[in-house]
TIKEZA-850740 format. One line per field, with one value per residue (C-alpha): x, y, z. Coordinates in steps of 0.25 Angstrom, whole numbers. Layout:
N
c1 X;...
c2 Y;...
c3 Z;...
//
This chain:
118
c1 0;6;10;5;15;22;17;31;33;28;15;15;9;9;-5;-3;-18;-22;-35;-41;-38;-32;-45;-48;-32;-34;-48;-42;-28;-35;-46;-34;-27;-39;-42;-31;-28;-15;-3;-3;-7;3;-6;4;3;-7;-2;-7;-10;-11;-18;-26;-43;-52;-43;-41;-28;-31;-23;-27;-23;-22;-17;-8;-9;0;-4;4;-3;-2;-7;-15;-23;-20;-33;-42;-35;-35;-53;-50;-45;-55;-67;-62;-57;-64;-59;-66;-51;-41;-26;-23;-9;-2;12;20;31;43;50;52;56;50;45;36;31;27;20;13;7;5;-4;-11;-13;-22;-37;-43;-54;-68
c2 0;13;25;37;47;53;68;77;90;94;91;105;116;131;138;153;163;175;179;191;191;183;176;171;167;159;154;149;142;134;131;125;119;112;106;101;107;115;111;127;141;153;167;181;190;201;207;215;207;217;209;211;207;210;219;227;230;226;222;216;212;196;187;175;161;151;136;125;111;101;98;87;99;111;109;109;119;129;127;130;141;145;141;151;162;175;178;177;171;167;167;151;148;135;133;118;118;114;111;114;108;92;93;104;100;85;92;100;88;81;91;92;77;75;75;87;91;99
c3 0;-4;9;9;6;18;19;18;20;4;11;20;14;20;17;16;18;26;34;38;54;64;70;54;54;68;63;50;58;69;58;49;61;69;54;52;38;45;54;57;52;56;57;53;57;50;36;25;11;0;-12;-24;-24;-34;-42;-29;-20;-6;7;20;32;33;43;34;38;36;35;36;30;21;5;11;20;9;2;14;21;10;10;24;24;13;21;33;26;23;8;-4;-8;2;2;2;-4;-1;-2;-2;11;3;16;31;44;40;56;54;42;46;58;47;40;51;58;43;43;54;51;47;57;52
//
């Protein structure tokens, strides 16, 4: 019978998006965390996104979030974060991790492959 493939660190994914507010970006991170879809969410500090909408110039402040996950959770995580945020279109970008420290990164998927919660 064949094995299933060992999960590797090419598995981790780093999800970048930004909210509003604080309390959306704490909502959104223990949502992502008690789920299961994310091993953790860092929250910046506030900034100042300047971007084009409709033709328009327009800047904001958001609070960025940073997720870590894995491709297996990536799919589910990003309608989650759709689900709970308040754009029309929300900022979701997801990167490959290339590498890191193989202890953190097993964590990561580890925390990832437990079963998601509703």
């Amino acid at each position: 019978m064949p094995h299933a493939a060992q999960p590797s660190e090419s598995d981790v994914v780093v999800v970048f998006t930004n909210v509003p507010d604080p309390t959306l970006g704490k909502h959104v991170a223990h949502v992502l965390l008690e789920k299961g879809l994310a091993a953790c969410v860092n929250l910046g500090a506030p900034m100042l996104s300047m971007y084009r909408w409709r033709g328009e110039i327009a800047g904001d402040e958001e609070i960025p979030l940073i997720i870590k996950s894995t491709r297996d959770r990536q799919a589910a995580l990003c309608d989650e974060i759709i689900r709970l945020h308040p754009y029309e279109v929300p900022e979701i970008v997801v990167l490959p991790v290339q590498g890191g420290l193989p202890a953190y990164l097993q964590w990561v998927i580890a925390e990832t492959r437990k079963p998601i919660h509703e």
